[in-house]
C-alpha positions in Angstrom: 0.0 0.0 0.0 2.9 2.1 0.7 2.8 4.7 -2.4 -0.1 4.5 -3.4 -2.3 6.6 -1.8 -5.5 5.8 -3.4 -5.5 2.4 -1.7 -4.8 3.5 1.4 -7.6 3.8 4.4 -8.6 7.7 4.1 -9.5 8.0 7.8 -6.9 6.6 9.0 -4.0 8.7 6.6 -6.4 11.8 8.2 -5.5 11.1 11.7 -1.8 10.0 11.1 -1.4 13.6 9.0 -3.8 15.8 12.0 -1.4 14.2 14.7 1.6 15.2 12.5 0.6 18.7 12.6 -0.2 18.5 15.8 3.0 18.4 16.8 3.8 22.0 15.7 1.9 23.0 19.1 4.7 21.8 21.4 7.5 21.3 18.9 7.9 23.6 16.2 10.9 22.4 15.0 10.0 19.1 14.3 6.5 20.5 13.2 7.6 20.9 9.2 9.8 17.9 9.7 7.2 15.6 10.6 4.8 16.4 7.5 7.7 16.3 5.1 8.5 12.6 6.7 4.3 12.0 6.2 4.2 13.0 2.8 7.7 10.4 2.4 5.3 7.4 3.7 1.9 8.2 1.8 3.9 8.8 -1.8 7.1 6.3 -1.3 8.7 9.5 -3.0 12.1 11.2 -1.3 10.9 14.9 -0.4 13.0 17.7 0.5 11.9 21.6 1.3 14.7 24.5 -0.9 14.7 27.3 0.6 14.6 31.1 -1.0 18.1 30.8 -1.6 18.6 27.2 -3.2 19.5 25.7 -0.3 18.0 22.7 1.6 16.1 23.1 4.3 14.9 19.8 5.5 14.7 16.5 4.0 14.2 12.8 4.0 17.2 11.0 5.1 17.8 9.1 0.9 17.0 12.7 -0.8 19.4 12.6 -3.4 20.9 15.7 -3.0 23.0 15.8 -6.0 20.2 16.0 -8.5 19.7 20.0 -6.7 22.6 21.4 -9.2 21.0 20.7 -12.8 17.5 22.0 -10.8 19.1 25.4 -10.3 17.2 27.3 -13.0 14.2 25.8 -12.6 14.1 26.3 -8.4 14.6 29.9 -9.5 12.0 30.6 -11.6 9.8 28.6 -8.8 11.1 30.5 -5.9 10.5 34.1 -7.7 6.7 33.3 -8.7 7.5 32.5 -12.0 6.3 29.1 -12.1 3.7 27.6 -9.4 5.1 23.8 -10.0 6.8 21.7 -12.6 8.0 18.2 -12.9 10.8 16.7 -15.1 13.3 13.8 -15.1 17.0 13.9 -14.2 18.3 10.5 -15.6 16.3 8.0 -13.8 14.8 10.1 -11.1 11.3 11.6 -12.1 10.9 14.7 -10.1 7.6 16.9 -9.0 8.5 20.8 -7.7 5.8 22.9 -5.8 6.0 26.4 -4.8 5.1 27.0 -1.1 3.5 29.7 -0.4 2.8 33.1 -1.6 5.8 35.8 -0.3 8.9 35.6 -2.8 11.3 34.0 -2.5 9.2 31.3 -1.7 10.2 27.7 -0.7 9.9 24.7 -3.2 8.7 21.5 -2.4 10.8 18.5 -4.3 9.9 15.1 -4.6 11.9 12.6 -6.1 11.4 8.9 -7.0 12.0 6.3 -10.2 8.3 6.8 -11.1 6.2 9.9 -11.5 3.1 10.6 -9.1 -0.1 9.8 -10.3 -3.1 12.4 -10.7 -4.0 12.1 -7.2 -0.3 11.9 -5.7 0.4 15.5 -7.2 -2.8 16.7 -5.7 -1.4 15.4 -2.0 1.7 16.9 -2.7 0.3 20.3 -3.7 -1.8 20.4 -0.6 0.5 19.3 1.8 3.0 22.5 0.5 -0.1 24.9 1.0 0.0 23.0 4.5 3.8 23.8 5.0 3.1 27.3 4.1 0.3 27.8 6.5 2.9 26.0 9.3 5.4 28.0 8.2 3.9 31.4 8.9 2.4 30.2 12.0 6.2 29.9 12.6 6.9 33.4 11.4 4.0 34.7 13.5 4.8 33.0 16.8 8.2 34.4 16.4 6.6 38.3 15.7 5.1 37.8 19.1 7.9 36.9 20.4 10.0 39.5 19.1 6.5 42.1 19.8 6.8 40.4 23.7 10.5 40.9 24.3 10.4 44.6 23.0 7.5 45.5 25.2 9.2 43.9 28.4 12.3 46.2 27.2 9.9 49.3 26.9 8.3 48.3 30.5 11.9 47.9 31.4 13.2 51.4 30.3 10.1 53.1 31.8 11.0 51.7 35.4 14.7 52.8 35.2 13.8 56.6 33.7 11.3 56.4 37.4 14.3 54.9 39.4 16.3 57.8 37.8 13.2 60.3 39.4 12.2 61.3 35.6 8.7 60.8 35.4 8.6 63.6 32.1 10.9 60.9 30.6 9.0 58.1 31.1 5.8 59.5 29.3 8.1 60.6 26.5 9.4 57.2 26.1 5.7 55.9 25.4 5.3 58.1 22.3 1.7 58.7 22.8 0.7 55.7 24.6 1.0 56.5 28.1 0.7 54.2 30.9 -2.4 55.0 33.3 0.3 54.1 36.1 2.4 57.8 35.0 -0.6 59.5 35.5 -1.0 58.2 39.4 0.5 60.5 42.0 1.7 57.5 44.2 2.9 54.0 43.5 3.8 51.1 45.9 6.1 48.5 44.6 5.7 44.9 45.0 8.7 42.9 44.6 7.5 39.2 44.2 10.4 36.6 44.3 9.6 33.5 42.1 11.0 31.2 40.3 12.4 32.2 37.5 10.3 30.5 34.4 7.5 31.8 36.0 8.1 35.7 35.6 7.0 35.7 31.6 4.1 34.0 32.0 3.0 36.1 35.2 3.3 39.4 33.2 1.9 38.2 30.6 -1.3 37.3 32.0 -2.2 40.2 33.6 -1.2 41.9 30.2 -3.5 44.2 28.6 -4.2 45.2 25.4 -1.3 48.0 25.5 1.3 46.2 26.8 0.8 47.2 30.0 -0.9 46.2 33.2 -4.0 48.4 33.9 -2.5 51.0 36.8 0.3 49.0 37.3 3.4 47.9 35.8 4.9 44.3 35.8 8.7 44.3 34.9 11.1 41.3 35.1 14.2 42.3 37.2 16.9 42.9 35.0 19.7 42.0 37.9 17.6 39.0 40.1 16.6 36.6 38.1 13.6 35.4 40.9 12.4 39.1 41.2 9.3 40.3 39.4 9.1 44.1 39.9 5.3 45.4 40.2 4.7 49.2 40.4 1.1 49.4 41.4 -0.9 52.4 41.7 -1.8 53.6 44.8 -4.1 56.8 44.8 -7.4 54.6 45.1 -6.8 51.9 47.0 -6.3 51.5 50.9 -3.8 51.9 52.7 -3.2 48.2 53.7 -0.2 47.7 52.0 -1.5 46.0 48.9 -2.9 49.1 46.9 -5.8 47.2 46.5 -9.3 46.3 47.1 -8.6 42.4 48.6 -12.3 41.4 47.5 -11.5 43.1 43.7 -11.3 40.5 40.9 -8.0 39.1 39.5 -6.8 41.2 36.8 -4.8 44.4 36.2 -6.9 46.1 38.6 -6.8 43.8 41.4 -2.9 43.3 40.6 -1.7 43.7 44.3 -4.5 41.4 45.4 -3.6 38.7 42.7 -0.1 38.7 44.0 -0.7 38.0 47.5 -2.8 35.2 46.4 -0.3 33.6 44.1 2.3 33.8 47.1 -0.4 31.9 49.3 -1.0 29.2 46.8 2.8 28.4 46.2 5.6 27.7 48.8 8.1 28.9 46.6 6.8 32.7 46.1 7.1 35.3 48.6 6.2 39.4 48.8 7.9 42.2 49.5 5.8 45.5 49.5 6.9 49.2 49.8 5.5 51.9 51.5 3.5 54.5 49.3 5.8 57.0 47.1 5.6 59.8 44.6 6.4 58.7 41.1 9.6 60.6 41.5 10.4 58.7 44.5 9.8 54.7 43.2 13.8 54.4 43.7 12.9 54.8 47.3 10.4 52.1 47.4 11.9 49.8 45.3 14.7 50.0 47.9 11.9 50.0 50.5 10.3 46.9 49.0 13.5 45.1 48.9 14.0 45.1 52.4 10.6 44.0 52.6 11.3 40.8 50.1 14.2 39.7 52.6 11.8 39.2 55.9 9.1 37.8 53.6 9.9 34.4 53.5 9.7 33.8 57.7 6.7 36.6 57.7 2.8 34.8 58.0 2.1 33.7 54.4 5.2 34.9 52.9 4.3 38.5 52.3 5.7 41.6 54.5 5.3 45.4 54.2 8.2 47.7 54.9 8.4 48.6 58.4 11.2 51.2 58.5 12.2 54.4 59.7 12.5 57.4 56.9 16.3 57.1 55.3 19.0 59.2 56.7 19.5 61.7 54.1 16.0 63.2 55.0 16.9 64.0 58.6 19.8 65.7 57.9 20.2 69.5 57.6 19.2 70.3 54.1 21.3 73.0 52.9 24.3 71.7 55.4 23.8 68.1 53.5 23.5 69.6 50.2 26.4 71.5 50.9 28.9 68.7 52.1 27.7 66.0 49.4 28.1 68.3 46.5 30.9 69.3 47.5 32.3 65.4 48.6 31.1 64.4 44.9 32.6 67.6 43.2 35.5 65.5 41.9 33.0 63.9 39.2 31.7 66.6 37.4 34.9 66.0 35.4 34.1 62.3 34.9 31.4 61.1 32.0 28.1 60.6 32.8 28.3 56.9 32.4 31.0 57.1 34.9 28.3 58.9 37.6 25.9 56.4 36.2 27.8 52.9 36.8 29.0 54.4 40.7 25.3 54.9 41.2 24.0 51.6 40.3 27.4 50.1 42.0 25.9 51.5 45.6 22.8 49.0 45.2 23.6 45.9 42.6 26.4 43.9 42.2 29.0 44.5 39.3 27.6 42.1 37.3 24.1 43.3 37.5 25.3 47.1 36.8 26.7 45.4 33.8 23.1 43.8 32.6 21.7 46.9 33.3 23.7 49.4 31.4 24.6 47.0 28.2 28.5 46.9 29.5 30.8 44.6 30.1 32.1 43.3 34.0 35.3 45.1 32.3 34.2 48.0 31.6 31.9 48.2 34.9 35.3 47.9 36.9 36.8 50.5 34.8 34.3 53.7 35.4 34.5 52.5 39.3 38.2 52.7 39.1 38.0 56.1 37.5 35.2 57.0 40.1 37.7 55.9 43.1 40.1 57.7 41.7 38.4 60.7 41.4 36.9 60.6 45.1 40.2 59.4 46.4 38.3 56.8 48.1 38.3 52.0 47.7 34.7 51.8 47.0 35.9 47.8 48.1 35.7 49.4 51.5 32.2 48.8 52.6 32.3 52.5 54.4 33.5 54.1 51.3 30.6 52.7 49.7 28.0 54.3 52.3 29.3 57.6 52.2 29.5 57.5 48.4 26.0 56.4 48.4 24.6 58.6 51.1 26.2 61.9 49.4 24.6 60.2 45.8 21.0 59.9 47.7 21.4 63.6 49.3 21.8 65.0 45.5 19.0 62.6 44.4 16.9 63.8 46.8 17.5 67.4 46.4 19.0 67.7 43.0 16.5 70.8 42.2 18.0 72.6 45.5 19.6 76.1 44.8 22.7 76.7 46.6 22.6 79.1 49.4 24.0 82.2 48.9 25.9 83.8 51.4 25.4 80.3 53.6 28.2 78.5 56.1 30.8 77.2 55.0 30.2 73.4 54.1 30.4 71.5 56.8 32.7 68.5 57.3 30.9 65.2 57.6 31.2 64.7 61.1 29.9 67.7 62.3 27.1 67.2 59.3 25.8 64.0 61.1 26.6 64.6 64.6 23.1 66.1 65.0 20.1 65.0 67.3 17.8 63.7 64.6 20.7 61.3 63.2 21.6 60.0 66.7 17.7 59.9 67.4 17.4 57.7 63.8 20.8 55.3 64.6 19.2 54.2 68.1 16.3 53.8 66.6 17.3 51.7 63.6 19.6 49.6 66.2 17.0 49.2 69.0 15.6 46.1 67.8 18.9 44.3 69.1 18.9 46.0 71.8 17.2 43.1 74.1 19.8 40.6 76.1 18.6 38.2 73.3 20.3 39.7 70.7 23.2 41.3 72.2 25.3 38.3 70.2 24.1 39.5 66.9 24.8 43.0 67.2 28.1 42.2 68.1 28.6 40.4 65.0 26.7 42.6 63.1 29.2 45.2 64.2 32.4 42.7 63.6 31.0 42.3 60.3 31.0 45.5 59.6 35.1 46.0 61.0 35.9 43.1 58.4 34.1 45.0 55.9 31.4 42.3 55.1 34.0 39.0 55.5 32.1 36.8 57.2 34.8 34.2 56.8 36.8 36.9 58.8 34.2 38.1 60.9 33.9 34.1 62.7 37.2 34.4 62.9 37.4 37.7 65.4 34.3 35.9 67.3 35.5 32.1 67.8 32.1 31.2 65.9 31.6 29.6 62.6 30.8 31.0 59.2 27.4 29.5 60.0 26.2 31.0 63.3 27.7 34.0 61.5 25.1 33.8 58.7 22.3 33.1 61.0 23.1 36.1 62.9 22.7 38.2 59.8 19.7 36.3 59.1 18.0 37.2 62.2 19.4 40.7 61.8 17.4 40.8 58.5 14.4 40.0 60.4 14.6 42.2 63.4 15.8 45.4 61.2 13.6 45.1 58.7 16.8 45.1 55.9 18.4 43.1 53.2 21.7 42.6 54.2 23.0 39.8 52.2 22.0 40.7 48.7 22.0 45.0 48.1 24.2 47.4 49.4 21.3 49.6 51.0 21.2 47.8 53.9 24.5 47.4 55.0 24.9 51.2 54.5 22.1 51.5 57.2 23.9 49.6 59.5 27.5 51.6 58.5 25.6 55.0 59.3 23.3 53.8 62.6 26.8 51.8 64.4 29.4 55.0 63.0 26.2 57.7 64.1 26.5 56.0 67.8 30.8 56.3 67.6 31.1 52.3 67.6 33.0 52.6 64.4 34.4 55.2 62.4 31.8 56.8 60.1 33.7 58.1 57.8 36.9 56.8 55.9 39.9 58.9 55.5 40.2 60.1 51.5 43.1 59.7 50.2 45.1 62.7 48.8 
């Protein structure tokens, strides 16, 4: 029966060819494949697929190749629209060509074998090329939405760092036209949700609405975590709860904040970090906020946790005296590029290798700008108090980077007479206090060795006669008690630089060099 495919059972050919093409659902690859190997067992005929350019695309495994050469014209005139099919005989192989589909250059269908297909034979051929074509722009189409998908995850992407960078005015210019109902919100929470990876595509995309967006909120995949889904919900209508929204609203873009608190208490292996409430210009500040958040999530009841924290230290210092001595501490820069300003900024808050993701750079070239930037500062941003006093003087600028200098003011201050004030003592004993119980006495003595071995905790057991573990488990419960990330960003640790040098158990801040 084999080649002849008048003789063969019609229902049954039907199911063999539907579950063929079925195939193409879960394996696109072998999609094409598989119908070119169907059409081999219906016809007894060797079948291969030419591309636009003469070359083969896929085959059966005895395609006789060789016969392609003399065929050159003829796949031309085929692949250009000048012919629609054609058959002819190269020595004892009798050979049928179809043009697939309709787009030049198009592909050509060749079968080869010693006889030539009957009536019926051609007509299965010539249908099964409209089916290739049909497959083959399903191909082309899945991979415009996948191409449409990854350019709208970069858009969402961009929009997030132009509000990390406090540019709202950006943002909306970036949309062209099509702006986000989120940069029309006066206040956002973020919710950092850590999941598995695989999952973050699917997550965005199902709260996806028509514009790419997600109602009044914003779902981006972290560009430095892979776990971390960023959401940037809006927060002007909805309670102050810490969710941003109505718990009993339905799952979908507008009940965003309530759909992820429910994912995270139907799966172990998600948990919730959410922010406090912010001005668009201020979603750096609660993404930091949310961070800290994420690390106390996973011991918090069902895995989700608000930020409980006090207000960051640059906004109890003096304003014009803190504007004064972090302009002036940064002053050396101006001279630098602004990628140079840009890479020490991230540097503060991700590692080296995320900064790199995140501005298209090398590692390499990351390490460079810092070196220039240490340079510069005459400061080893390796030194875990260089890097809080670089980052505090880069948050005080941030924060009041519209501020005038005061004419006629003091002179600018020196930094320990800038935080030697009541409100930053008043904020160190209050960030410490949680260790303050006899309970915990152990862990802030290593949080403060730590700190001494800048970050070592290999070093840190050491000094204490512990292990690394009881080490790690002290920072652990730190995490918990302080409400901070301290083993992943850079935020945290400066906390705990500021609050232990604030209280005169270490120095505060590291000599410069000259």
């Amino acid at each position: 029966m084999k080649g002849d495919p008048e003789r063969r059972a019609p229902d049954s050919r039907l199911d063999e060819f539907l579950y063929v093409v079925g195939q193409l659902a879960w394996r696109p690859d072998a999609g094409v494949q598989g119908v070119v190997d169907w059409l081999h067992r219906q016809l007894g005929s060797e079948v291969a697929l030419i591309d636009g350019a003469g070359a083969v695309e896929l085959s059966t495994p005895r395609f006789p190749e060789e016969v392609l050469g003399p065929l050159g014209p003829m796949l031309t005139r085929l692949a250009t629209g000048r012919m629609a099919s054609a058959v002819t005989e190269i020595g004892a192989v009798h050979l049928r060509l179809e043009a697939v589909g309709a787009e030049s250059p198009r592909r050509v269908l060749v079968l080869a074998g010693p006889a030539g297909l009957s009536r019926r034979a051609a007509s299965l051929a010539s249908h099964t090329g409209s089916v290739i074509s049909i497959l083959h722009r399903a191909r082309a189409a899945d991979t415009a939405l996948h191409g449409y998908q990854e350019k709208a995850h970069q858009l969402r992407v961009a929009l997030f760092m132009a509000l990390m960078a406090g540019d709202p005015v950006l943002a909306r210019r970036m949309t062209t036209g099509a702006v986000p109902a989120l940069l029309d919100c006066h206040r956002i929470r973020v919710h950092l949700l850590r999941c598995p990876p695989e999952d973050r595509d699917r997550l965005a995309r199902a709260y996806q609405d028509s514009s790419g967006y997600h109602g009044r909120g914003l779902m981006v995949r972290c560009p430095v975590y892979d776990e971390h889904l960023i959401c940037l919900i809006a927060e002007d209508d909805g309670p102050e709860d810490g969710s941003g929204q109505d718990p009993g609203a339905p799952i979908g873009p507008v009940g965003l904040g309530a759909a992820l608190r429910e994912l995270v208490g139907e799966s172990p292996r998600y948990s919730l970090g959410i922010s406090g409430a912010h001005p668009l210009r201020a979603t750096a500040e609660a993404y930091e906020q949310a961070r800290h958040a994420l690390a106390v999530a996973g011991n918090a009841p069902g895995r989700v946790a608000g930020y409980r924290g006090q207000e960051p230290l640059e906004r109890l210092l003096p304003r014009d005296a803190a504007v004064g001595w972090a302009r002036s501490f940064l002053r050396p820069l101006r001279s630098l590029p602004p990628l140079t300003l840009e890479t020490t900024r991230l540097a503060m808050h991700f590692p080296r290798s995320g900064v790199a993701g995140l501005l298209g750079i090398s590692r390499n070239t990351v390490t460079a700008h810092l070196k220039r930037a240490e340079d510069a500062l005459g400061v080893d941003l390796r030194e875990v108090r260089s890097r809080a006093t670089v980052a505090l003087a880069l948050a005080i600028t941030s924060l009041y980077q519209d501020a005038e200098p005061v004419a006629g003011g003091p002179a600018v201050p020196g930094a320990e007479a800038l935080f030697h004030t009541r409100a930053a003592a008043a904020w160190a004993e209050g960030f410490l206090s949680p260790l303050d119980g006899a309970g915990h006495r152990r862990v802030r003595t290593t949080l403060r060795t730590w700190i001494e071995t800048n970050t070592d905790a290999q070093r840190t057991a050491r000094r204490l006669g512990n292990s690394r573990t009881t080490v790690a488990a002290h920072l652990r419960t730190a995490e918990r008690l302080l409400n901070r990330d301290l083993l992943t960003t850079g935020s945290g640790v400066h906390d705990l630089v500021y609050a232990f040098g604030l209280l005169g158990e270490i120095p505060l801040v590291p000599d410069r060099a000259p």
